[in-house]
C-alpha positions as YAML, in Angstrom:
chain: A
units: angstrom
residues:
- id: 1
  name: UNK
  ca: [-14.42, 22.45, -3.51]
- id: 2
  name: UNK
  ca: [-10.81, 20.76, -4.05]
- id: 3
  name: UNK
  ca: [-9.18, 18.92, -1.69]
- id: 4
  name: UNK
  ca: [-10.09, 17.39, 1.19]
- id: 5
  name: UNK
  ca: [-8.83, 18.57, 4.87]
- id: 6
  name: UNK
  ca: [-9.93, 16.11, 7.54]
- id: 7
  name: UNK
  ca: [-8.87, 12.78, 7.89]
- id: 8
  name: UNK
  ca: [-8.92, 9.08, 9.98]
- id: 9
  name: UNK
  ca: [-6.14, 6.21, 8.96]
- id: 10
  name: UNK
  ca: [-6.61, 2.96, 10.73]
- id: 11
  name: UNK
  ca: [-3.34, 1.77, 10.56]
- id: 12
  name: UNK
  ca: [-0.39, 3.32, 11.50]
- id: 13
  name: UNK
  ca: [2.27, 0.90, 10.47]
- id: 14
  name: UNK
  ca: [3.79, -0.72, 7.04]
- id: 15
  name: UNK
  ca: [2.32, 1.92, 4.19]
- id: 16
  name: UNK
  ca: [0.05, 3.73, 6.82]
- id: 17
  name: UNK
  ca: [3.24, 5.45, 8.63]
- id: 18
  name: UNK
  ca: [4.46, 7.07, 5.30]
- id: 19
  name: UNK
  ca: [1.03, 8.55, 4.49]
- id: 20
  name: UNK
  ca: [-0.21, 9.67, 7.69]
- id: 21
  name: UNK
  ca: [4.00, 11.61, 7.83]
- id: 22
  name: UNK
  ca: [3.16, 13.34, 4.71]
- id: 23
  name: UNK
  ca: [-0.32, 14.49, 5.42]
- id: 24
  name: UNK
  ca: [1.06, 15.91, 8.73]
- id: 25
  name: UNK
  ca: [3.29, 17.77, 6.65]
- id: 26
  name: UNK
  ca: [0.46, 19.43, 4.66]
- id: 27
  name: UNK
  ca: [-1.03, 20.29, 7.88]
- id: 28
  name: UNK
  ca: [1.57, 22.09, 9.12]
- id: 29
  name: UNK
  ca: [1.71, 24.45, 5.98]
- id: 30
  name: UNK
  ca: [-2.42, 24.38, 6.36]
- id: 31
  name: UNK
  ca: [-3.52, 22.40, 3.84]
- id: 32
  name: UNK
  ca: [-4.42, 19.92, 5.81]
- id: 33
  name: UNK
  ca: [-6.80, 20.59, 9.22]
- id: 34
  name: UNK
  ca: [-6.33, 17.22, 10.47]
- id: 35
  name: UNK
  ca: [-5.04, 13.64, 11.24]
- id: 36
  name: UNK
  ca: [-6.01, 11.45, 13.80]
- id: 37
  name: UNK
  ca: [-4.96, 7.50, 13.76]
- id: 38
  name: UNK
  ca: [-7.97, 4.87, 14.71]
- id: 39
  name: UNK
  ca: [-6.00, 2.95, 17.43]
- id: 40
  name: UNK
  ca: [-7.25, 0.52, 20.71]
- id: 41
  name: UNK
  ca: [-3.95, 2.34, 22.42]
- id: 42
  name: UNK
  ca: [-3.86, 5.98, 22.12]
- id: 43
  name: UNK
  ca: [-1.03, 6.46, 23.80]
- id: 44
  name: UNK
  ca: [1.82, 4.63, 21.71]
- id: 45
  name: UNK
  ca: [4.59, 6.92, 21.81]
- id: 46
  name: UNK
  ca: [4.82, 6.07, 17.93]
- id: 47
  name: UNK
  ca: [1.54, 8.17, 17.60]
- id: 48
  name: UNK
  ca: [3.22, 11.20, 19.48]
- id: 49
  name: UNK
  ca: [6.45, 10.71, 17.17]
- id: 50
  name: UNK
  ca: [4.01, 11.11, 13.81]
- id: 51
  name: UNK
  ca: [2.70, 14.07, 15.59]
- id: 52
  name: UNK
  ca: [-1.01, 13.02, 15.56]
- id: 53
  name: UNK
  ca: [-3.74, 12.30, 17.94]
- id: 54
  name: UNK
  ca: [-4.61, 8.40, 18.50]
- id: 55
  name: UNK
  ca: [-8.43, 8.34, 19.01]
- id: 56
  name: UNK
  ca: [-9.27, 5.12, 21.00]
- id: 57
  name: UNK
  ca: [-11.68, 2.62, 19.02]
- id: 58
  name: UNK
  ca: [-13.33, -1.16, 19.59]
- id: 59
  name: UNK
  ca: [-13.96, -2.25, 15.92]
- id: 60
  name: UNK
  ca: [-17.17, -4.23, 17.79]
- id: 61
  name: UNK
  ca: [-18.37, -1.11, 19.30]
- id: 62
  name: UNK
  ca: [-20.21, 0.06, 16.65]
- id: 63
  name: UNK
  ca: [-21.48, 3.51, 18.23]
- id: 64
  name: UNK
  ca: [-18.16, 4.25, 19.71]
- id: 65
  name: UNK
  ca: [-16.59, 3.94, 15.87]
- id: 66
  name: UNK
  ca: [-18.76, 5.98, 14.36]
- id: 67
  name: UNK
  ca: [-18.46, 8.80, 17.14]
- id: 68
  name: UNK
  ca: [-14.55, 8.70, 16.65]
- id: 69
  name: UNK
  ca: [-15.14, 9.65, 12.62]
- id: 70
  name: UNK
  ca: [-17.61, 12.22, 13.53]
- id: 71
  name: UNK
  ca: [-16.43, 15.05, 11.24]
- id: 72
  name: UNK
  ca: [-14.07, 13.13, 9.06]
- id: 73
  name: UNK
  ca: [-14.21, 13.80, 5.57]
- id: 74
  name: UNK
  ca: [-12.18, 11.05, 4.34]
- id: 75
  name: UNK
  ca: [-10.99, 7.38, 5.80]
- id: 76
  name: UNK
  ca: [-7.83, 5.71, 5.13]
- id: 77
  name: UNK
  ca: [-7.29, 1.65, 5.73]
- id: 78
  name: UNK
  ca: [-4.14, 0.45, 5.77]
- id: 79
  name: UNK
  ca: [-4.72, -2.53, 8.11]
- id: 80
  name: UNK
  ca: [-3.11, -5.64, 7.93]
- id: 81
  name: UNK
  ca: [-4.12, -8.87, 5.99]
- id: 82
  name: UNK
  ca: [-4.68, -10.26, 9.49]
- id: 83
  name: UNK
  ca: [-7.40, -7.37, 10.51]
- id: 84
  name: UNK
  ca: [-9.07, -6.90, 6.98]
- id: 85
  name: UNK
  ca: [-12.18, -8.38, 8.12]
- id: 86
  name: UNK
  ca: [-12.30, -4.91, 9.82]
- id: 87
  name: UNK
  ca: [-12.99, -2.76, 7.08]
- id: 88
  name: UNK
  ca: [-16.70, -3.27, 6.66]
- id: 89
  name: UNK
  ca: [-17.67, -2.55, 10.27]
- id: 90
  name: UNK
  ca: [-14.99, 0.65, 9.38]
- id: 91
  name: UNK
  ca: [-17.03, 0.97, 6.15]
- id: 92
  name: UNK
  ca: [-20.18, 0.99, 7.70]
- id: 93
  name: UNK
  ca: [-19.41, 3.40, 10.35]
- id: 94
  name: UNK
  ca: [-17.86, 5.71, 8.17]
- id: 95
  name: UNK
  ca: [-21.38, 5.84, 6.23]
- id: 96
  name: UNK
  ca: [-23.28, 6.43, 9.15]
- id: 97
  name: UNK
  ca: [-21.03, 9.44, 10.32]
- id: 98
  name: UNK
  ca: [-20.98, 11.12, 7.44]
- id: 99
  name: UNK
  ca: [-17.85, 10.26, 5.84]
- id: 100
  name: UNK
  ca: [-16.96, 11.38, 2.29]
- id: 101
  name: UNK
  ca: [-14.32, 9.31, 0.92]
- id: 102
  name: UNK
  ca: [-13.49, 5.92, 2.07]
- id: 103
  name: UNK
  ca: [-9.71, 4.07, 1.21]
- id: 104
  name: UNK
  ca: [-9.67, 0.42, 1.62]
- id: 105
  name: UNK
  ca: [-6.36, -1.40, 2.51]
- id: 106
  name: UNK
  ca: [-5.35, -1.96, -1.00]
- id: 107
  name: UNK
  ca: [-1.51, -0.31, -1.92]
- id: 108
  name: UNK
  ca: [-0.08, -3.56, -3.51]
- id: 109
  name: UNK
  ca: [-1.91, -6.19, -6.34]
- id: 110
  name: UNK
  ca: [-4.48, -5.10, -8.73]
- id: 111
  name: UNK
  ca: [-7.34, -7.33, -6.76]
- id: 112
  name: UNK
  ca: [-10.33, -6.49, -8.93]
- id: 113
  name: UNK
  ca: [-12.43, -9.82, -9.43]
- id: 114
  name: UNK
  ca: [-9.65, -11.94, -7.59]
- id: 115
  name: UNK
  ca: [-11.13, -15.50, -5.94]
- id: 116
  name: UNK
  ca: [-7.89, -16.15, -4.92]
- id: 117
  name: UNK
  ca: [-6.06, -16.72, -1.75]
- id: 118
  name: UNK
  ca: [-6.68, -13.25, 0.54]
- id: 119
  name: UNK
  ca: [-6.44, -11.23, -2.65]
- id: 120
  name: UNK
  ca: [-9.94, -12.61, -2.20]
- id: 121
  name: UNK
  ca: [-10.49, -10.70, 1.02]
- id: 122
  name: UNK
  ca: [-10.14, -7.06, -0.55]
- id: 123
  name: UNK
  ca: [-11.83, -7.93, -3.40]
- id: 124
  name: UNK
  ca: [-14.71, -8.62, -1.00]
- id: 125
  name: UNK
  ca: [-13.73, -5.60, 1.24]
- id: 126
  name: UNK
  ca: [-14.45, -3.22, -1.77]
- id: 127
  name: UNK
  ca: [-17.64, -5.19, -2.81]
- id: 128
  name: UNK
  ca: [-19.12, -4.25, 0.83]
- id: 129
  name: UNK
  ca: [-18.27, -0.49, 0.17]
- id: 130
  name: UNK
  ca: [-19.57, -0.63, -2.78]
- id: 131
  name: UNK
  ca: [-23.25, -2.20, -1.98]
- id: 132
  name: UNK
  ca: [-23.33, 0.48, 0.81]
- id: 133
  name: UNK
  ca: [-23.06, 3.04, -1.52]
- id: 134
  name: UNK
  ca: [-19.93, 4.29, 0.18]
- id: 135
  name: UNK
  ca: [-17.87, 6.44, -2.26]
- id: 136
  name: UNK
  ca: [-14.03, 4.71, -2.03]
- id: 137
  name: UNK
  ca: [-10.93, 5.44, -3.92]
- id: 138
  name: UNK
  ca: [-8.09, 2.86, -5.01]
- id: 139
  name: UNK
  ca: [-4.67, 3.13, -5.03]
- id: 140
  name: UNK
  ca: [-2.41, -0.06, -7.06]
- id: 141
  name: UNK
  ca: [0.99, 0.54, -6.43]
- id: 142
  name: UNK
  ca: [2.93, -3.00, -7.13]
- id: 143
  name: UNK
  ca: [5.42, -3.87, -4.58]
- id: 144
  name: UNK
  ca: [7.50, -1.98, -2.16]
- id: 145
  name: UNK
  ca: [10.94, -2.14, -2.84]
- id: 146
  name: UNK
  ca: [11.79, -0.51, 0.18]
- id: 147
  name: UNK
  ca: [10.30, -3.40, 1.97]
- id: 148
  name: UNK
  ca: [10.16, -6.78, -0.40]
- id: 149
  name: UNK
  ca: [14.12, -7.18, -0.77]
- id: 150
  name: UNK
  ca: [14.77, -8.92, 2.25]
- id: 151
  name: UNK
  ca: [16.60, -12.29, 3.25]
- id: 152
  name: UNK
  ca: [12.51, -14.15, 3.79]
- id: 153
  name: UNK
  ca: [11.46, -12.38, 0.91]
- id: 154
  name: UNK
  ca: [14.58, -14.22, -1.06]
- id: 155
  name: UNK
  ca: [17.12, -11.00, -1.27]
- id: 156
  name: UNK
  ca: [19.38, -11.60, 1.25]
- id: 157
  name: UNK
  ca: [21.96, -9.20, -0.22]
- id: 158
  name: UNK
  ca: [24.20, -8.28, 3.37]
- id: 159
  name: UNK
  ca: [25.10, -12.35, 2.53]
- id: 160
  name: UNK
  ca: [25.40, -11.59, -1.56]
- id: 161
  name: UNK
  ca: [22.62, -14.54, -2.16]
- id: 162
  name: UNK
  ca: [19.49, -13.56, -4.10]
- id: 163
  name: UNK
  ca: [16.59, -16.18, -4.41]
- id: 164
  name: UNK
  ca: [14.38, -15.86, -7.54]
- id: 165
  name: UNK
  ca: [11.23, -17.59, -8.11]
- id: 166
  name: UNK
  ca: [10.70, -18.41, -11.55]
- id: 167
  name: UNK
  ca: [12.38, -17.28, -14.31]
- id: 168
  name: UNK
  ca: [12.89, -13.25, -13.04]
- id: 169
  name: UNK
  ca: [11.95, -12.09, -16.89]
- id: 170
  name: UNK
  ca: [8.10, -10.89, -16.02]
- id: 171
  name: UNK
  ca: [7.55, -6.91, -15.43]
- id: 172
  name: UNK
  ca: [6.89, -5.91, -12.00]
- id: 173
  name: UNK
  ca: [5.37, -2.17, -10.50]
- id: 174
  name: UNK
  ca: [7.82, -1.02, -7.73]
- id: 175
  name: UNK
  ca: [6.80, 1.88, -5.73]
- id: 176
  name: UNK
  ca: [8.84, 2.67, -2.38]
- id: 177
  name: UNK
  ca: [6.40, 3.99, 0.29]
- id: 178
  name: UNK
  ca: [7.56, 7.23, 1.04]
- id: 179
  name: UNK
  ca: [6.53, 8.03, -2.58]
- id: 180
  name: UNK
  ca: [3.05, 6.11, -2.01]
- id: 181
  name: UNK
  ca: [2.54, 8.48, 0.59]
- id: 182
  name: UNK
  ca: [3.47, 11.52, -1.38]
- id: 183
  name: UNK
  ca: [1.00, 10.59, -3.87]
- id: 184
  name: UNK
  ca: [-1.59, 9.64, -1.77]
- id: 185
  name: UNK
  ca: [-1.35, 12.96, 0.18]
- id: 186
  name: UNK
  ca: [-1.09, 14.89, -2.83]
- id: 187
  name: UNK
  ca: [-4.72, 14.07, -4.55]
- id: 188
  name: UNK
  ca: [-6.33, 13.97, -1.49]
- id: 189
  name: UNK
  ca: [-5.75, 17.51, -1.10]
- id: 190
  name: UNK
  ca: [-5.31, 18.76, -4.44]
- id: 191
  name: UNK
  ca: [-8.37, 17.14, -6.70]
- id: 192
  name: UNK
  ca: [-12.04, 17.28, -6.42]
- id: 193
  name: UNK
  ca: [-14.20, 14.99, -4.52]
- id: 194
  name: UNK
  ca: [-15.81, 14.03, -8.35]
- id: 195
  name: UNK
  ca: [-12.25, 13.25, -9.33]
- id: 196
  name: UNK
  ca: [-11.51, 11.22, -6.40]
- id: 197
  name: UNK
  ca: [-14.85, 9.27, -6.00]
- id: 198
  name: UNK
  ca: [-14.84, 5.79, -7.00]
- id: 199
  name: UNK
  ca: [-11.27, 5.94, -8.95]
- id: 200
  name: UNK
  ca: [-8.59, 3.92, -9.16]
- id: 201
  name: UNK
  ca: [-5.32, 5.43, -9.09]
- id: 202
  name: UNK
  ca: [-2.79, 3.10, -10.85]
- id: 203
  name: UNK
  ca: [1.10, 4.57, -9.82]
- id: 204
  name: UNK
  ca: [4.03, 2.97, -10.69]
- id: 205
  name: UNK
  ca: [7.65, 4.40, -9.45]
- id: 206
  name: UNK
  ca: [9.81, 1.80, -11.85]
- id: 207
  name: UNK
  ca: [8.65, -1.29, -13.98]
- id: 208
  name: UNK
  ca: [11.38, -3.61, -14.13]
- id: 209
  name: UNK
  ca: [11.71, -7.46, -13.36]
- id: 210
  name: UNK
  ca: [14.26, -8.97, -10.52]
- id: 211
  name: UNK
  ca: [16.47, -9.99, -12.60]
- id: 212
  name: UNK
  ca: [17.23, -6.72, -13.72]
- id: 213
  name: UNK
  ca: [17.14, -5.78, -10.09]
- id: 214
  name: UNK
  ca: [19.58, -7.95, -9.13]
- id: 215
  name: UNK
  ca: [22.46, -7.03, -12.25]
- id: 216
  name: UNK
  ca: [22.05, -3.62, -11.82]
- id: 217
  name: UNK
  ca: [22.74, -3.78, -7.99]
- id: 218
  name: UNK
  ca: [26.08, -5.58, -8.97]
- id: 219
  name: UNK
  ca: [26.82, -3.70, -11.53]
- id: 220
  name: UNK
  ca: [26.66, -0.02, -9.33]
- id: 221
  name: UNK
  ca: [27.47, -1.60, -6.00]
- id: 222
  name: UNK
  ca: [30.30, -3.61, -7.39]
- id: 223
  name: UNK
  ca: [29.19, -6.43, -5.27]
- id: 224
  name: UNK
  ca: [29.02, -10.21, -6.43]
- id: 225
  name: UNK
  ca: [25.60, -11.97, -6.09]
- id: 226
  name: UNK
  ca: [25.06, -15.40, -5.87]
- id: 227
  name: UNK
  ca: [21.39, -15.61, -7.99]
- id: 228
  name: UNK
  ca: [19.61, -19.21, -7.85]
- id: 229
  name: UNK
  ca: [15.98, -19.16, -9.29]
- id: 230
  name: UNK
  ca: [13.16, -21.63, -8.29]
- id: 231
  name: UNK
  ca: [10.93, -22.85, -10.79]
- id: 232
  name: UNK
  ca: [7.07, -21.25, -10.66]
- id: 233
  name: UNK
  ca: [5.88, -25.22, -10.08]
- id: 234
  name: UNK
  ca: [7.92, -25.56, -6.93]
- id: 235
  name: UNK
  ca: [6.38, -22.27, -5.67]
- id: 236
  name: UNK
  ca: [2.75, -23.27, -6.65]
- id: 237
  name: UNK
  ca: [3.32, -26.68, -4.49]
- id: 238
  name: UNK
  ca: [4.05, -24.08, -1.47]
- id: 239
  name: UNK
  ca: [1.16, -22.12, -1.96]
- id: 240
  name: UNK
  ca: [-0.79, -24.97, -2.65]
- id: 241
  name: UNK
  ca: [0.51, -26.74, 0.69]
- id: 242
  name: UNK
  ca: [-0.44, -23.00, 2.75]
- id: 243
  name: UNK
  ca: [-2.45, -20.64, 0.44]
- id: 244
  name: UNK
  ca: [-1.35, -18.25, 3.56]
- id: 245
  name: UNK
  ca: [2.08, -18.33, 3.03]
- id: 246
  name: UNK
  ca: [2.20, -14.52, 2.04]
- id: 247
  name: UNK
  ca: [5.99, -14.61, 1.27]
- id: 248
  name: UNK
  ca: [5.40, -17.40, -1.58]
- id: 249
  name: UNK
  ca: [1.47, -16.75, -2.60]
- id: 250
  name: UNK
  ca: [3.21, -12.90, -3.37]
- id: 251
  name: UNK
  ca: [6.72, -14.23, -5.03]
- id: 252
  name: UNK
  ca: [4.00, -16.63, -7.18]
- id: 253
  name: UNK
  ca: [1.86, -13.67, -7.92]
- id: 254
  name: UNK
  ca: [4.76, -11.21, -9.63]
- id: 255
  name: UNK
  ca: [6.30, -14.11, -11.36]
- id: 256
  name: UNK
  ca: [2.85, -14.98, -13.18]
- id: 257
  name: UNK
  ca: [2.30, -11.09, -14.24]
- id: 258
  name: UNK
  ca: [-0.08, -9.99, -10.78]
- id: 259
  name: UNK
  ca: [2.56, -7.66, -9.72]
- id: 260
  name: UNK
  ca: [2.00, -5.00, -13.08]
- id: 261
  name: UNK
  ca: [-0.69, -2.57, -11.56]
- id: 262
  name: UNK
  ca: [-1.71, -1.39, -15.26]
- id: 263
  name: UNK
  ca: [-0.94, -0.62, -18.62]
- id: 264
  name: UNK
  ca: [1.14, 2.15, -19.34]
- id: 265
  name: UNK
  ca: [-1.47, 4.09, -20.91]
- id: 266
  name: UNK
  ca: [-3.55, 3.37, -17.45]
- id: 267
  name: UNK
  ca: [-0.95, 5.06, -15.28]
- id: 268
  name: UNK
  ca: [-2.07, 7.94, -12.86]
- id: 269
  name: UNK
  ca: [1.43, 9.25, -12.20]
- id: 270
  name: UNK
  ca: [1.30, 12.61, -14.36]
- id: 271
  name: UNK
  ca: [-2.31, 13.39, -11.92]
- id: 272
  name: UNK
  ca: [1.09, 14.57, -9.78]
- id: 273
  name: UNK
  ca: [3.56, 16.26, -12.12]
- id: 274
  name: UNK
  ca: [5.97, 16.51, -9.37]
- id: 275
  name: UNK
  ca: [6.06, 13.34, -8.28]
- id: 276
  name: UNK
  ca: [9.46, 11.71, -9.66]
- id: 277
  name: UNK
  ca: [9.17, 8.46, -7.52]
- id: 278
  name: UNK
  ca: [12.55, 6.85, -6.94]
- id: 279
  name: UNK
  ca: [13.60, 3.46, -9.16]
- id: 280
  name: UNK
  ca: [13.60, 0.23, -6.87]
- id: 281
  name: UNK
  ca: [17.50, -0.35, -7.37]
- id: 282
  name: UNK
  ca: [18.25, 3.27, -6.21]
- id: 283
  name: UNK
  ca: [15.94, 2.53, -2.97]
- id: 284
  name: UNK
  ca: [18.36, -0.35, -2.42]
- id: 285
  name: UNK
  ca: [21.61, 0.92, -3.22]
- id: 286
  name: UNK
  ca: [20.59, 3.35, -0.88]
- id: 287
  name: UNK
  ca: [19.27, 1.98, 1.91]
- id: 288
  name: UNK
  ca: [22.78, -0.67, 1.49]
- id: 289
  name: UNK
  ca: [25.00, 2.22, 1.68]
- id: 290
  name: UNK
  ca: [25.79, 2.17, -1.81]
...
């Protein structure tokens, strides 16, 4: 057997949007026989406008959860940080009913052994799969730079001020999420259940550090940025004050190396040939109308 056909995604906003659009598209050419979105409101128009089915769950209803992944071959997660406490009553009803694959709300970090902050949370999240013998799959995909350059973020570029913290020099994995979804979509349906089974996929659309970022936006848009950097101590005091503060704990994490989803001998990107994921400053010079 290759590729997998059937499919739940709890999560339908953020990262889970772009993949549950492009396994839609694979159903409507037949490779894919379908997509269904775990939801407590299964009528939100923004189901009907992704062209799937919402099937109504209660994360505390155990029974109910498992009927709605009756027949599923393969779960996605791409709740929130504020739901991730979810996953392991999602994890354990996707054992009972049956459920081949499992994909825990991961698409950022590396979070492997992490302690730390709620890079602590999915480290336990995938822990829990794991000691129910639930087969998951990982996917590490750095930041989205279709999402992360934003004024609270730092990048407030309509204004021409840019916010660094730390010194802007360290390597960071951008991948936008349309391409996420591309990728995840792709080996899904086009690799074997034994080459999907407890793997991490490392993907990487362009390694490159803000400061980069931010000259070669000037340099093509042929707009003047104001760049100020804060120093890494001054953004540990934050996160020290409110390890919750996902803005700075994040900002703290690329500046000290977190954001680097592998070595480049560790990259999964040539599983998918095809994939040619866009660099982060072309995702922003063209979503600024540059």
């Amino acid at each position: 057997m290759v590729g997998y056909r059937t499919f739940a995604v709890a999560g339908a906003g953020n990262v889970g949007k772009f993949i549950i659009e492009e396994l839609v598209k694979l159903r409507e050419v037949g490779t894919v026989a379908s997509v269904d979105v775990l939801t407590r409101s299964p009528d939100d128009p923004k189901l009907k406008e992704l062209g799937v089915t919402g099937l109504k769950v209660d994360y505390n209803d155990p029974p109910t959860l498992e009927a709605a992944l009756k027949g599923k071959e393969v779960v996605i997660s791409t709740l929130g940080r504020s739901a991730f406490h979810l996953q392991e009553l999602l994890g354990q009803a996707a054992k009972k009913a049956g459920v081949k694959l499992f994909i825990p709300s991961e698409f950022g970090n590396p979070t492997e052994g992490r302690e730390d902050s709620w890079f602590a949370q999915k480290n336990a999240a995938r822990q829990q799969l794991k000691d129910m013998g639930m087969p998951y799959m990982l996917v590490y995909n750095g930041p989205f730079p279709d999402f992360v350059f934003n004024a609270h973020m730092g990048w407030d570029l309509p204004n021409g001020k840019v916010q660094i913290s730390g010194k802007g020099d360290t390597p960071i994995s951008f991948t936008q999420r349309r391409d996420i979804g591309r990728f995840v979509a792709h080996v899904l349906t086009s690799l074997s259940p034994e080459e999907l089974e407890w793997r991490t996929f490392r993907i990487e659309g362009d390694r490159t550090t803000m400061n980069k970022v931010a000259a070669e936006y000037e340099q093509r848009s042929g707009k003047k940025l104001e760049v100020s950097h804060r120093s890494v101590e001054e953004v540990q005091e934050a996160v020290r004050q409110n390890p919750n503060d996902v803005p700075e704990t994040l900002r703290l994490d690329w500046e000290m190396g977190g954001g680097i989803v592998g070595t480049p001998e560790q990259l999964a990107n040539k599983v998918y040939p095809d994939w040619n994921p866009t660099r982060a400053v072309d995702v922003l010079l063209k979503r600024d109308g540059y």
